[in-house]
C-alpha positions as CSV (number, residue, x, y, z in Angstrom):
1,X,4.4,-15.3,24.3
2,X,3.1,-18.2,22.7
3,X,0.9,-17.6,19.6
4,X,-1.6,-19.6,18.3
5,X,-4.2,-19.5,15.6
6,X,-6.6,-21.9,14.5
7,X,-5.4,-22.5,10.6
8,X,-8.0,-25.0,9.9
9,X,-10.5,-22.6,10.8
10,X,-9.2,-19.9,9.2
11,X,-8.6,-21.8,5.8
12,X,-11.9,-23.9,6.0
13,X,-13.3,-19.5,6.2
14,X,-11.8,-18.9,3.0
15,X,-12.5,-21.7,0.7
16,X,-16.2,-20.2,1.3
17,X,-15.3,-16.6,1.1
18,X,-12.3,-16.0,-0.8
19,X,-13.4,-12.8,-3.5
20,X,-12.5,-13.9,-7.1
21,X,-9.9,-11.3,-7.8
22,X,-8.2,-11.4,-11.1
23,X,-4.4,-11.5,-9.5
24,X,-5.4,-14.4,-7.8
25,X,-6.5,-17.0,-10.9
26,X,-4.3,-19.2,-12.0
27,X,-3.5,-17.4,-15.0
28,X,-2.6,-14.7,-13.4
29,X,1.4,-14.2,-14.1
30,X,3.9,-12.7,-11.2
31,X,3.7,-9.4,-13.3
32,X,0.5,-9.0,-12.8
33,X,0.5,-10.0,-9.0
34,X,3.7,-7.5,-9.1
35,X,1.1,-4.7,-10.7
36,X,-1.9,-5.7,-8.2
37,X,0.4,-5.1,-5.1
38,X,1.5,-1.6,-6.7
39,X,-1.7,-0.7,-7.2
40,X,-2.9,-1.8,-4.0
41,X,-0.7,0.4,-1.5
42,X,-3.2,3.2,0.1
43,X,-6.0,2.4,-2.2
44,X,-8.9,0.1,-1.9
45,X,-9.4,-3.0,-3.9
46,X,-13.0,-1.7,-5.8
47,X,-10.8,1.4,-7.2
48,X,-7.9,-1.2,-8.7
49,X,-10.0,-4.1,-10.4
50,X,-10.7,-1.8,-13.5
51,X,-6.8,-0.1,-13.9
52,X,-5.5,-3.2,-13.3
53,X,-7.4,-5.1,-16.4
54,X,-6.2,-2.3,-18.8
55,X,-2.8,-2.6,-17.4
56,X,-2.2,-6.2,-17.9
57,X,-4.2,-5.7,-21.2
58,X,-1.9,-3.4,-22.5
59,X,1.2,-4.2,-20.9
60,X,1.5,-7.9,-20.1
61,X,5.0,-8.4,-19.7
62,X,7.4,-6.2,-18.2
63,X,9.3,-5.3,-21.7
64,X,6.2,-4.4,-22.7
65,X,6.1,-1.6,-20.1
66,X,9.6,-1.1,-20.2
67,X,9.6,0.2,-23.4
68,X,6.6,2.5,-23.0
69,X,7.1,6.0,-22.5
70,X,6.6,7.6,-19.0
71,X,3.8,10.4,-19.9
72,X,1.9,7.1,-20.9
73,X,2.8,5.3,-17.4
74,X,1.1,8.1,-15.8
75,X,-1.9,8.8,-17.9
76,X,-2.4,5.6,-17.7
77,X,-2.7,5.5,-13.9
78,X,-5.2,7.6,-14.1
79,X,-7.1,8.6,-10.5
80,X,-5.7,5.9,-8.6
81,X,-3.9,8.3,-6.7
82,X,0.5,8.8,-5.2
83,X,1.0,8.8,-9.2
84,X,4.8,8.0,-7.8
85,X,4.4,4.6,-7.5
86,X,3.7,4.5,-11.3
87,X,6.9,5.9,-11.5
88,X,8.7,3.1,-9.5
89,X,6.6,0.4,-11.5
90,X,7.7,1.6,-14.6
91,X,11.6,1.6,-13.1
92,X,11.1,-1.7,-11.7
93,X,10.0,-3.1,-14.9
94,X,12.8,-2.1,-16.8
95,X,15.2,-3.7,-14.3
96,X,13.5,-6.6,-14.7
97,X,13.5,-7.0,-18.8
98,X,16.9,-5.7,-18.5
99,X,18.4,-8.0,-15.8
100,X,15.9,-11.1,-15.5
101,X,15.0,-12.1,-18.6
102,X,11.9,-10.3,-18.0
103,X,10.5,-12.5,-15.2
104,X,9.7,-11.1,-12.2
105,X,12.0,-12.9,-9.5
106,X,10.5,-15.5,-6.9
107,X,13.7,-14.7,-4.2
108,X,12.7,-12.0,-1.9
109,X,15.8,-10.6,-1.7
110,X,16.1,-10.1,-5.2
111,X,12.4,-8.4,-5.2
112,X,14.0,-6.2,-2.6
113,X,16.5,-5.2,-4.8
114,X,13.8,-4.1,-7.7
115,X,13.2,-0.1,-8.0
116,X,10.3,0.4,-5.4
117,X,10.0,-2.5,-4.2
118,X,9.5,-3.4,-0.2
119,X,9.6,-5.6,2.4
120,X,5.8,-5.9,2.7
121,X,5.4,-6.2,-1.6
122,X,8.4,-8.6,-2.1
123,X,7.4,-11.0,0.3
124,X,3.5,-10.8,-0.9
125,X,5.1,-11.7,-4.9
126,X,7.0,-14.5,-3.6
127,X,3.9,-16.0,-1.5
128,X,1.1,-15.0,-3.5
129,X,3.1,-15.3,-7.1
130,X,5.5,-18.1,-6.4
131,X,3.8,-20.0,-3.6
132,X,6.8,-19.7,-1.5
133,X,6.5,-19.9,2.5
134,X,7.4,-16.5,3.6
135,X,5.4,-14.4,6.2
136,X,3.1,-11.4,4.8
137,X,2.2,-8.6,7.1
138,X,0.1,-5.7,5.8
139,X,-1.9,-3.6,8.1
140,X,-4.9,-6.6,8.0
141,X,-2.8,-9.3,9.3
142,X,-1.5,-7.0,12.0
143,X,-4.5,-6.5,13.1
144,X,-6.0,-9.8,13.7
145,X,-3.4,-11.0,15.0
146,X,-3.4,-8.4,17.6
147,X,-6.8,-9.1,18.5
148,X,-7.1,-12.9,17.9
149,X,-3.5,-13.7,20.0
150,X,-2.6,-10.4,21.9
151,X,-6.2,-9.5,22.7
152,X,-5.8,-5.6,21.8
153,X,-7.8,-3.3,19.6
154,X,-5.4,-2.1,17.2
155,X,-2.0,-3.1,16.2
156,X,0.7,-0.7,17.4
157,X,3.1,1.0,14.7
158,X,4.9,-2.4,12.2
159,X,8.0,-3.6,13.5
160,X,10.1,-6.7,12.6
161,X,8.4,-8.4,15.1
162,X,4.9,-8.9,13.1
163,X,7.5,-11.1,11.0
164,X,8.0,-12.9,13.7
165,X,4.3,-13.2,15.0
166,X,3.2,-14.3,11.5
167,X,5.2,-17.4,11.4
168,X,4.3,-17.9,14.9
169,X,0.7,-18.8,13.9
170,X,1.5,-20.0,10.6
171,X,0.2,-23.8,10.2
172,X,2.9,-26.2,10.8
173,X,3.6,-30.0,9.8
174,X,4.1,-32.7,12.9
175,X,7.9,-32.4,12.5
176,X,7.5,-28.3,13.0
177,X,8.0,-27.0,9.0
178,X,6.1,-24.8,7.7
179,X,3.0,-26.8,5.9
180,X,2.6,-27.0,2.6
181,X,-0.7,-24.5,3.4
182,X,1.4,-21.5,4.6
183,X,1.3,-19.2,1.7
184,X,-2.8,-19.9,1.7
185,X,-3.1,-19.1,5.3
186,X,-1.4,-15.5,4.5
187,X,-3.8,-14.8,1.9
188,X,-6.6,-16.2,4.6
189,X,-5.7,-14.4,7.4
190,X,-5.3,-11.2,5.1
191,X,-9.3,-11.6,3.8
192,X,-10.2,-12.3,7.1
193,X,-8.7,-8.6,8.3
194,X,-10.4,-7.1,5.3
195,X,-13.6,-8.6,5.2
196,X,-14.1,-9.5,8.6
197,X,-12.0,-8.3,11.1
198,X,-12.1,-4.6,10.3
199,X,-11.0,-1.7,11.9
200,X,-14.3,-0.4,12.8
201,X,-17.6,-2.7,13.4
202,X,-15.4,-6.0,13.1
203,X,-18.3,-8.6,12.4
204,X,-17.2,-10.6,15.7
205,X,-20.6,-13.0,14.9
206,X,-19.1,-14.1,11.3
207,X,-15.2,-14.5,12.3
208,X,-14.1,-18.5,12.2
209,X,-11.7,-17.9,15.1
210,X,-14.2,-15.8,17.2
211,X,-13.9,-18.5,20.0
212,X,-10.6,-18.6,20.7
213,X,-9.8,-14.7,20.2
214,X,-7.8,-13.3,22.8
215,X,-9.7,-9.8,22.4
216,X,-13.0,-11.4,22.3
217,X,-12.4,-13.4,25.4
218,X,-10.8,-9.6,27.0
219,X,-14.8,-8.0,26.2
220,X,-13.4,-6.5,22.8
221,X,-11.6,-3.4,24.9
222,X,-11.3,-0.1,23.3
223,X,-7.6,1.2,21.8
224,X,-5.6,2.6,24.1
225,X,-4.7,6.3,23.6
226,X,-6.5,9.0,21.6
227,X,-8.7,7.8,18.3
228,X,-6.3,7.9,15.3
229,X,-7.2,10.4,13.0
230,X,-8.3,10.1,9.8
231,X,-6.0,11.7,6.7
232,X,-7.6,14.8,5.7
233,X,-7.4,14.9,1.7
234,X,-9.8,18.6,0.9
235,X,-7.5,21.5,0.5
236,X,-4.1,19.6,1.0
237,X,-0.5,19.7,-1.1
238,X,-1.7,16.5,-2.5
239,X,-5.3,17.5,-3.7
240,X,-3.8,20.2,-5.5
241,X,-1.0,17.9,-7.1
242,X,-3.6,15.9,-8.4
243,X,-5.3,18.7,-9.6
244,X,-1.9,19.8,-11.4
245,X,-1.4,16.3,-12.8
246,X,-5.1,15.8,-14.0
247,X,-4.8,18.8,-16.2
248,X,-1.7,17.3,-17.7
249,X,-3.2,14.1,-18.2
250,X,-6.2,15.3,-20.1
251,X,-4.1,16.9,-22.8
252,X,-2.0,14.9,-24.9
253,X,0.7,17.8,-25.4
254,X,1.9,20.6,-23.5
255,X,-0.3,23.2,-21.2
256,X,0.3,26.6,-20.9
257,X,0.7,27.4,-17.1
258,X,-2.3,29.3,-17.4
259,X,-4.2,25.9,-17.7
260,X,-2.7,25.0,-14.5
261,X,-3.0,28.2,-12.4
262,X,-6.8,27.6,-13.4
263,X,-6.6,24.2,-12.2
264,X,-6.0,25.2,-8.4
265,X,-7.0,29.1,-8.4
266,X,-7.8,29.8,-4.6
267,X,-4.3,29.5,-3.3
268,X,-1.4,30.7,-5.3
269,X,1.7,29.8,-3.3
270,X,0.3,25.8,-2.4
271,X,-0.4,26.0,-6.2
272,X,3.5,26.9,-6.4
273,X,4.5,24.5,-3.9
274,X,2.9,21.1,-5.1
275,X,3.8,22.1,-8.9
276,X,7.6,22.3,-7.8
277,X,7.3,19.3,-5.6
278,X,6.1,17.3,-9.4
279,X,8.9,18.9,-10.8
280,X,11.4,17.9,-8.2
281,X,9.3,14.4,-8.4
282,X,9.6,13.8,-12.1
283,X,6.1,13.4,-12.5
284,X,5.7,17.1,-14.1
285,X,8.6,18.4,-16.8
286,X,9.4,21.9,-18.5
287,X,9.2,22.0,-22.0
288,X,12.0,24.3,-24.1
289,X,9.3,26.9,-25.0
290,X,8.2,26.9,-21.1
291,X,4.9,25.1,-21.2
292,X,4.5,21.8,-18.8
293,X,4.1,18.0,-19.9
294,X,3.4,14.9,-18.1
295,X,7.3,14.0,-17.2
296,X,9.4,10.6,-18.2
């Protein structure tokens, strides 16, 4: 199929409505774009702005976290929630001071290679950090570009082929290279899924591209199949780890396990269940004299 988006459009869209977000100023290093995309997975943009100030604030360079201890790492994350991708971040930054001079690397196969590190974040570093010309595909870009070129609803489950579809409507010079605009346009088209072309109510009347959108054009059809379900969070495995882990975090020492059976009372064997699972993790250790700390 033969793909097409209007990138003029599209860029022209986000010169006016691009949000000021610190990772994206110019003084903004590749650690900190590294940080933003960590902080970013599963968790909306309004709940990251503050974290991520106090992060680069305190820890501006990847020795710098490196060196911290890991009961810090995780206080430090706070409520952001999936306290493992602290965890990683902290890993990754000590493969980075220890094995690239701690700078963050522009190749993505070299991002791939950093302790929690994927295909999705490596390739946003290298665009968004480095300016290189790589495709970026989160669950935004897949989206409009279902709608706007395959005129469906929703995108189905990511596959290699979103790669493929995102350079397919990247903009392109007259000899057929990717222009000197393509890392913009991924950042564009990303805005445009977040702000505009959302998942539900998509402002159809305030999209640049509206006129030549393939699901527009199709009378905007419904999703096939059932309505996806939203993840229930009340009274789940991961409520009560979070639970566990907020105790720990509030006290600068070790807890009783008293503390933490009050913590999550109602249910004794989930209790048991998510405080193994933060053992097995790393997130939750066992002191000598059998009380519980914050683990790293």
């Amino acid at each position: 199929m033969d793909l097409s988006m209007p990138p003029d459009r599209v860029l022209a869209w986000f010169d006016t409505h691009e949000r000021d977000l610190p990772w994206r100023r110019a003084d903004a290093t590749a650690w900190h774009v590294l940080i933003s995309e960590f902080m970013l997975q599963q968790t909306p943009v309004a709940r990251v702005l503050a974290p991520w100030r106090d992060w680069v604030e305190r820890w501006p360079t990847p020795a710098e976290m490196a060196a911290a201890p890991g009961a810090d790492i995780l206080r430090a994350w706070g409520r952001l929630g999936y306290p493992r991708r602290a965890q990683r971040l902290h890993e990754c930054s000590k493969t980075i001071a220890a094995h690239h001079d701690n700078v963050v690397p522009s190749d993505v196969d070299e991002l791939l290679a950093l302790p929690g590190v994927g295909e999705y974040t490596a390739r946003a570093v290298a665009c968004f950090a480095y300016g290189r010309a790589v495709p970026v595909v989160d669950t935004n870009v897949r989206r409009v570009i279902a709608r706007a070129c395959h005129g469906v609803a929703d995108a189905a489950n990511a596959r290699r082929s979103d790669l493929d579809d995102a350079l397919a409507v990247a903009p392109r010079t007259a000899d057929g290279d990717l222009a000197p605009t393509a890392p913009r346009f991924s950042a564009a088209v990303m805005e445009l899924g977040a702000l505009v072309c959302t998942a539900r109510n998509p402002g159809c009347q305030r999209c640049p591209i509206v006129q030549s959108c393939a699901w527009v054009a199709a009378g905007r059809p419904a999703p096939a199949g059932p309505p996806r379900r939203s993840q229930r969070y009340e009274g789940t495995d991961r409520q009560a780890r979070g639970r566990l882990l907020g105790v720990l975090r509030d006290h600068h020492g070790p807890v009783d396990r008293v503390r933490l059976d009050q913590a999550w009372p109602h249910d004794p064997g989930q209790r048991l269940r998510a405080l193994d699972s933060l053992l097995v993790d790393g997130l939750v250790a066992i002191t000598d004299d059998d009380r519980y700390r914050l683990g790293g």
